[in-house]
C-alpha positions in Angstrom: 1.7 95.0 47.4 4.7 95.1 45.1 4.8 97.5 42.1 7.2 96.3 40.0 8.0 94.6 36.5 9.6 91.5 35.8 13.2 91.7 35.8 15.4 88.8 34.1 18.2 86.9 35.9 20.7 88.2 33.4 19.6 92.1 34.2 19.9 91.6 37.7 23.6 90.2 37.7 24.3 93.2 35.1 22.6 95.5 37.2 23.8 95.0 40.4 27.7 93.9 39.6 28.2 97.0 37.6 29.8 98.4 40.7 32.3 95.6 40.9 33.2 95.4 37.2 33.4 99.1 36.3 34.2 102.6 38.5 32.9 105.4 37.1 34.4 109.1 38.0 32.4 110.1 40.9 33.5 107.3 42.8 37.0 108.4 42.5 36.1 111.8 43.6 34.1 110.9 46.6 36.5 108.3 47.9 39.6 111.0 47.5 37.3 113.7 49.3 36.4 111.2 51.9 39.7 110.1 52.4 41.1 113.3 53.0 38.9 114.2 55.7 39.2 110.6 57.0 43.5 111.8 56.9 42.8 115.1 58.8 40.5 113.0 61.7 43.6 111.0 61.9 46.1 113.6 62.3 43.6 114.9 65.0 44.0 111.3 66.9 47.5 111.7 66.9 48.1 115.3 68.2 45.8 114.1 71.1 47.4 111.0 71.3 50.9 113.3 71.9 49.9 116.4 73.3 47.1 114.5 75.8 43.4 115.7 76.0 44.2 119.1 77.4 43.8 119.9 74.1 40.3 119.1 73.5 37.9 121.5 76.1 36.9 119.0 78.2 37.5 119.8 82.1 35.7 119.3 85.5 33.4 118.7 86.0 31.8 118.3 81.9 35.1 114.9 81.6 33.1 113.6 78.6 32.6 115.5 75.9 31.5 114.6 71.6 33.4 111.9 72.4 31.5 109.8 74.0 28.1 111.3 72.4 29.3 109.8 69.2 29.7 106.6 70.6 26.2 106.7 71.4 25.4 108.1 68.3 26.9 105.0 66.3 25.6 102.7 68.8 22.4 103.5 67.5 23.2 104.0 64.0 24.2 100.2 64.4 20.6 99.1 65.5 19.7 99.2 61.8 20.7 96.2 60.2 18.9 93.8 63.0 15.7 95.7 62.5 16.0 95.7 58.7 16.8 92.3 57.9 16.5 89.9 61.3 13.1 91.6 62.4 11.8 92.2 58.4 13.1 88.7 57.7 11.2 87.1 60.5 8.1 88.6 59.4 8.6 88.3 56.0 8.5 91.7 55.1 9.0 91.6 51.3 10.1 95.2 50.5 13.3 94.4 52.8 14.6 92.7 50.2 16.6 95.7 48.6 18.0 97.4 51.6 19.4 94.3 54.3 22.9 94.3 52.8 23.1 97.9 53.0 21.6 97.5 56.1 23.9 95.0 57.6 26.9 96.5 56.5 26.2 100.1 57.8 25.7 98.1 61.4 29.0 96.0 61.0 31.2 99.3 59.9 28.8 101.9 62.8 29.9 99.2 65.4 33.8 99.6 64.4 33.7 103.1 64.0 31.9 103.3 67.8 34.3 100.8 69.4 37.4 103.7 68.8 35.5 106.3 70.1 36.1 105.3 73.7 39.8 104.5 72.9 40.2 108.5 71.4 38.3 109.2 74.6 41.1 107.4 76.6 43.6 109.9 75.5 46.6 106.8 75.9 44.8 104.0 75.1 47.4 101.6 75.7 46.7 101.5 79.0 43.2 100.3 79.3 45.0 96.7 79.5 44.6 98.2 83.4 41.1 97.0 82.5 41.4 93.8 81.9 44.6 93.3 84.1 45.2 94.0 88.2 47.1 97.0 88.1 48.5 96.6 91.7 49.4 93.3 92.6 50.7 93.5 95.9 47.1 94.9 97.3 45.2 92.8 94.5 43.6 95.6 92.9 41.2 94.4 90.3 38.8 96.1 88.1 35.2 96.4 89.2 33.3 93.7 86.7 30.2 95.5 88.0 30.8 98.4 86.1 29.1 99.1 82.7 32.5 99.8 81.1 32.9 96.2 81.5 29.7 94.9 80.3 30.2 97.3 77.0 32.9 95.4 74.9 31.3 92.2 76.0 27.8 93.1 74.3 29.5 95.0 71.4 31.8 92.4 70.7 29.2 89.8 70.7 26.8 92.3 68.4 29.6 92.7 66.1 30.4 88.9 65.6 26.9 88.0 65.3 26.3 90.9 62.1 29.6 89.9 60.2 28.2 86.6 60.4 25.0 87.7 59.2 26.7 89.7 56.2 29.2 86.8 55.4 26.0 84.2 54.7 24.1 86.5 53.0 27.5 87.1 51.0 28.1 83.3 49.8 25.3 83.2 47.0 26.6 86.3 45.2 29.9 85.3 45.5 29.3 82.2 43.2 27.7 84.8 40.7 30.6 87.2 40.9 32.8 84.0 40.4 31.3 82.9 37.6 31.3 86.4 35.8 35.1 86.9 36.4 38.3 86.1 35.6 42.4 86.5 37.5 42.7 87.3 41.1 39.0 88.4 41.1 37.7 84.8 40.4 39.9 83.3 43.0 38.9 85.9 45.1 35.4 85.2 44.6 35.7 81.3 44.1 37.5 81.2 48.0 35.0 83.8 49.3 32.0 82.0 47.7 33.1 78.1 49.6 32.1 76.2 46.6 28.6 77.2 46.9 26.7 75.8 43.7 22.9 76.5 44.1 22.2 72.7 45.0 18.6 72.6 47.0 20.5 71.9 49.9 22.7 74.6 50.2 19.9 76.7 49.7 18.2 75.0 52.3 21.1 75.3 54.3 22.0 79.3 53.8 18.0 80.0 54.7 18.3 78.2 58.1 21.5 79.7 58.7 19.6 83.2 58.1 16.4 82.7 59.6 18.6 81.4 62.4 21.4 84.2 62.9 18.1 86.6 63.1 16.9 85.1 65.8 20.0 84.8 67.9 21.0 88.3 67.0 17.5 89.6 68.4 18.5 89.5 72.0 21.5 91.0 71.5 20.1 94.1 69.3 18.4 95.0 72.8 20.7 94.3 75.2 23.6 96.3 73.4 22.0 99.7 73.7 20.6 98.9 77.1 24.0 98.4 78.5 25.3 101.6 76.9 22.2 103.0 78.7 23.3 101.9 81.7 26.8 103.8 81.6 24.5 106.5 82.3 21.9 105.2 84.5 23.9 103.6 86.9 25.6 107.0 87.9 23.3 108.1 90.8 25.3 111.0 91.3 24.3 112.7 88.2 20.8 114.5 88.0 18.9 113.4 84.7 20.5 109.8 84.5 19.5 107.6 87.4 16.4 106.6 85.4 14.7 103.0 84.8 13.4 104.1 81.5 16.7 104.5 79.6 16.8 101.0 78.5 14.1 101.1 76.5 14.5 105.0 75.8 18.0 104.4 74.2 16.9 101.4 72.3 13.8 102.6 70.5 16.1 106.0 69.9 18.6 103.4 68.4 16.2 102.1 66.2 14.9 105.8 65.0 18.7 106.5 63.9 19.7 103.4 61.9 16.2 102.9 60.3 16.3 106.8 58.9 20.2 105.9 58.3 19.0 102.9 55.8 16.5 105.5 54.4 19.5 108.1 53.3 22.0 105.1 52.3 19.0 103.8 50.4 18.3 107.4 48.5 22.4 107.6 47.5 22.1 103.9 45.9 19.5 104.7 44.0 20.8 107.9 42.7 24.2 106.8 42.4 23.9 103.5 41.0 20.7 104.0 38.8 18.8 101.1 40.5 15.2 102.6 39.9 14.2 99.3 39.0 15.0 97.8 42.4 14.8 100.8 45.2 11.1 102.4 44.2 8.9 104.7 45.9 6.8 101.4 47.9 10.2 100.9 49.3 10.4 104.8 50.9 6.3 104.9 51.3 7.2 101.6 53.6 10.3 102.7 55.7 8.1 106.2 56.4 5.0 104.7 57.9 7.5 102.1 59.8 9.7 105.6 60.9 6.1 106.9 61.9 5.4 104.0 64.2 8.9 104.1 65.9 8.7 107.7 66.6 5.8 107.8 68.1 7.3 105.2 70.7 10.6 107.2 71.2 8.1 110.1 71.7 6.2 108.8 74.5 9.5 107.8 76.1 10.8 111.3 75.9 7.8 112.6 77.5 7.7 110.3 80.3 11.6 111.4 80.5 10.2 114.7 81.6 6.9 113.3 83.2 9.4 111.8 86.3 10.9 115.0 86.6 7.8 116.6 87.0 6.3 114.0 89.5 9.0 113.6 91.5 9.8 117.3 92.3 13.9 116.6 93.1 15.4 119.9 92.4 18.6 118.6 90.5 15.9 116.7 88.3 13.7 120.3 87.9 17.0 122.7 87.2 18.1 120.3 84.7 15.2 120.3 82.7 15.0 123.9 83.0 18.8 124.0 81.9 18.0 122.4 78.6 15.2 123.8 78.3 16.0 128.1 78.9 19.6 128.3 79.1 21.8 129.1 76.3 23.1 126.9 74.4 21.1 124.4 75.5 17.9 125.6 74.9 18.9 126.4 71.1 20.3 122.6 70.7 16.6 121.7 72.0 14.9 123.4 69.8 16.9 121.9 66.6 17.2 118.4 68.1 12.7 118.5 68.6 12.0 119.9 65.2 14.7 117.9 63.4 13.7 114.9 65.0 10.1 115.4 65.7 8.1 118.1 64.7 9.4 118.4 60.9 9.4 115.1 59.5 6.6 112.9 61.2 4.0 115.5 59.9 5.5 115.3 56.6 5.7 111.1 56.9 2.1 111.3 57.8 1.4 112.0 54.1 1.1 109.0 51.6 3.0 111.6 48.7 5.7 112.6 50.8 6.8 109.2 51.3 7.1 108.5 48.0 9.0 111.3 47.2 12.3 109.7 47.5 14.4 113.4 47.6 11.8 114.3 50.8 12.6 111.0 52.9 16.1 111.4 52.1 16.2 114.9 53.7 13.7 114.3 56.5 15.9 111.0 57.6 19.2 113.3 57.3 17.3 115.7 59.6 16.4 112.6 62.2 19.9 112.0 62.5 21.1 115.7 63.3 18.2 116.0 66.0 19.4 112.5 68.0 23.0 113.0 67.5 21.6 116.6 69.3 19.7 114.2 72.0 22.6 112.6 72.9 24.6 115.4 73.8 21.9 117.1 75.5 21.4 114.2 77.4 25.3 114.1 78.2 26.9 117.3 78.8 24.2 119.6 80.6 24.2 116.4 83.3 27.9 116.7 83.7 27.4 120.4 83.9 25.5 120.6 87.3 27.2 117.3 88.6 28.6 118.8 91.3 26.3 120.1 94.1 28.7 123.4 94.5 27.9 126.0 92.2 31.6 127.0 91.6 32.5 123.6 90.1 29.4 124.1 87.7 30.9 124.8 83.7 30.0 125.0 80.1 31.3 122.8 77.6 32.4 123.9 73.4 33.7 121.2 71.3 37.3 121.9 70.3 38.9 121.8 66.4 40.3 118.4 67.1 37.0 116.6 68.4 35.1 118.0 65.7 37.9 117.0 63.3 37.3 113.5 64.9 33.3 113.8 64.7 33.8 114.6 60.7 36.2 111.8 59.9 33.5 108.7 61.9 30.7 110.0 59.2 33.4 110.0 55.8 34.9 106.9 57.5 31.6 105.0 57.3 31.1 106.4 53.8 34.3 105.4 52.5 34.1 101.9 54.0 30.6 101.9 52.2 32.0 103.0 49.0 35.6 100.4 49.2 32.7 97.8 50.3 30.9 98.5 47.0 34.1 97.7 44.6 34.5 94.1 46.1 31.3 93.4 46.8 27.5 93.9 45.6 26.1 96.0 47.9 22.4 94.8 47.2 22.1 90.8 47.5 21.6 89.5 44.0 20.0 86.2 45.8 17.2 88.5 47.4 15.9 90.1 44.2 16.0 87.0 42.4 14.1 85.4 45.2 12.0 88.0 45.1 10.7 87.7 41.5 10.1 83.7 42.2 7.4 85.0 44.4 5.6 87.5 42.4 2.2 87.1 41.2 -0.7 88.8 39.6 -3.5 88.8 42.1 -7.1 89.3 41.3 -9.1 91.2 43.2 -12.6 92.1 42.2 -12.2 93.1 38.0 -8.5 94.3 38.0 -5.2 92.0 38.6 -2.8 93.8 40.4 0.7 93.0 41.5 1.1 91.0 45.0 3.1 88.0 46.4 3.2 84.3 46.8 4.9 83.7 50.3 6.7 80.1 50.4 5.1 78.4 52.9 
């Protein structure tokens, strides 16, 4: 059921091109502050870059550190805009409607931030051309195409084509409405972005196939990116905790966890920023929380079986990990945050029909998802790497140093200024969706009373 009121075509162009046609102070603000600690991740980059990675406190046997956790981290962040608007779309989900640009975007932008980590991580990463090059011609040494590294850029790149794709054709309808609304280098802007597209039944026709298509193709892909990323880790016999069959699915339903409660918190800052009550409502929230509900119930039974195999098969590297993040300092602190921001505190509070509505609730419970798997990941990384090595003199701690953190701050402003730059050129929810959307809605009788529903096109 929908609950909204009729909203006019003329509103909805106002409404939701505001952002494009005026900037009002905050916006300033928050791109300055966001820019500044973009500049100070940058100037981290390029110390490392110069100085090398002693700097950062990564050593043997712990050789990657917050690095490569937030590349994992913003691989998953990622799996939100395939789940929002190819899976949603599919199933004709009609409360997607407000949220799959937002969505789609914060995949495209989550997938560039990711791809650098691994080059930061590289310390000189102008010589990873020894990965796609023999580096020793006279013995014809070539690298090894069966290694995960390999398959990574292959299923990222192809992820990351497929969503700008998605994001451009969704794009072309509202660029003929920003077009028609402006005038100078913004209407040639607009008139080249929006390839003469003139609301004839065919290119409608044409733009839904193309959409209905590109979510179908891009299915696939959504679960083969995180599996490969899974398999960096799996494929590593040598390390206790990561030779197991069930990361695949583990790191994928993980992945899905983090972007959907992402869209949930960039959902909650459009709506107070922009003033778009009339188009993110509390259905919206109460439908993303009982969706969040489902998916963590699925990560949870994966994170138990983690522990389950552990338990069955009785290999003491397997046991004195578990036992390592789960009684030794830090570790054991980290686990205790990462369960109760994750788990404990939120699906409880999702479970309640008023909590979901509460649009200032969800936006701190999904902020508080994302804090405990961003904690997953690096429990699942570094107390691995810890005990890799069977001698007990080679065994280490890890602690993040200025720089890396520096790095870790400027991916999370860098996504938010790209959102925010995104917003001034382009409407950051589809104009085309919420029109749509008010074709279809109806008053539907049931029993005495007429409430609002909708008329799916068949």
């Amino acid at each position: 059921m929908q609950e909204r009121t009729a909203i006019p075509d003329s509103k909805i162009n106002s409404d939701l091109l505001r952002g494009l046609l005026g900037t009002p102070m905050w916006w300033w603000v928050a791109v300055i502050v966001l820019a500044l600690i973009v500049g100070a991740g940058v100037a981290s980059v390029a110390i490392t870059f110069n100085m090398g990675l002693g700097l950062w406190e990564i050593h043997r046997p712990i050789m990657w550190g917050i690095m490569i956790v937030n590349f994992v981290f913003w691989i998953g962040i990622s799996h939100a805009g395939v789940m929002i608007s190819a899976i949603l779309r599919l199933s004709y989900a009609e409360w997607r409607r407000p949220v799959t640009r937002a969505a789609e975007i914060l995949t495209v932008f989550s997938l560039m931030i990711a791809m650098v980590h691994p080059l930061i991580h590289a310390g000189r990463p102008w010589r990873l051309a020894y990965w796609f090059l023999p580096y020793d011609f006279p013995r014809g040494i070539w690298p090894s195409i069966r290694s995960p590294a390999v398959w990574d850029p292959s299923a990222i790149f192809t992820y990351l084509t497929g969503s700008s794709l998605f994001v451009l054709i969704a794009l072309i309808p509202d660029m003929a409405v920003a077009r028609d609304r402006t005038t100078g280098w913004r209407h040639y802007l607009y008139s080249v972005a929006s390839l003469g597209f003139r609301g004839t039944p065919r290119q409608w026709k044409l733009q839904t196939i193309a959409g209905i298509l590109l979510s179908g193709l891009l299915l696939p892909v959504f679960v083969s990116v995180h599996s490969i990323v899974s398999w960096d880790f799996a494929t590593m016999v040598s390390v206790g905790g990561w030779h197991a069959t069930i990361f695949a699915p583990y790191f994928v339903i993980g992945a899905v966890l983090s972007g959907v409660s992402a869209v949930v918190t960039v959902m909650a800052l459009m709506r107070w920023l922009f003033h778009w009550e009339d188009y993110i409502r509390p259905e919206h929230f109460d439908a993303l929380g009982r969706l969040l509900i489902a998916i963590a119930m699925g990560w949870l039974f994966f994170f138990v079986l983690e522990f389950f195999v552990a338990i069955y098969t009785k290999e003491p590297a397997e046991l004195a990990l578990r036992e390592m993040q789960l009684f030794q300092w830090p570790y054991n602190v980290l686990f205790t945050i990462f369960i109760f921001a994750a788990l404990i505190i939120p699906v409880p509070i999702w479970v309640s029909r008023k909590m979901r509505r509460n649009i200032t609730v969800m936006f701190i419970t999904s902020i508080l998802v994302n804090v405990g798997m961003w904690l997953e990941r690096f429990i699942i990384i570094i107390p691995s790497l810890a005990r890799k090595q069977d001698l007990t003199f080679v065994w280490s701690t890890y602690h993040p140093s200025i720089f890396e953190i520096s790095i870790v701050a400027a991916s999370f402003a860098l996504v938010g200024l790209l959102l925010l730059l995104f917003s001034k050129v382009f409407p950051l929810m589809p104009l085309f969706e919420q029109k749509e959307g008010q074709r279809f809605a109806a008053q539907i009788r049931v029993g005495r009373r007429s409430i609002p529903g909708v008329v799916r096109e068949e």
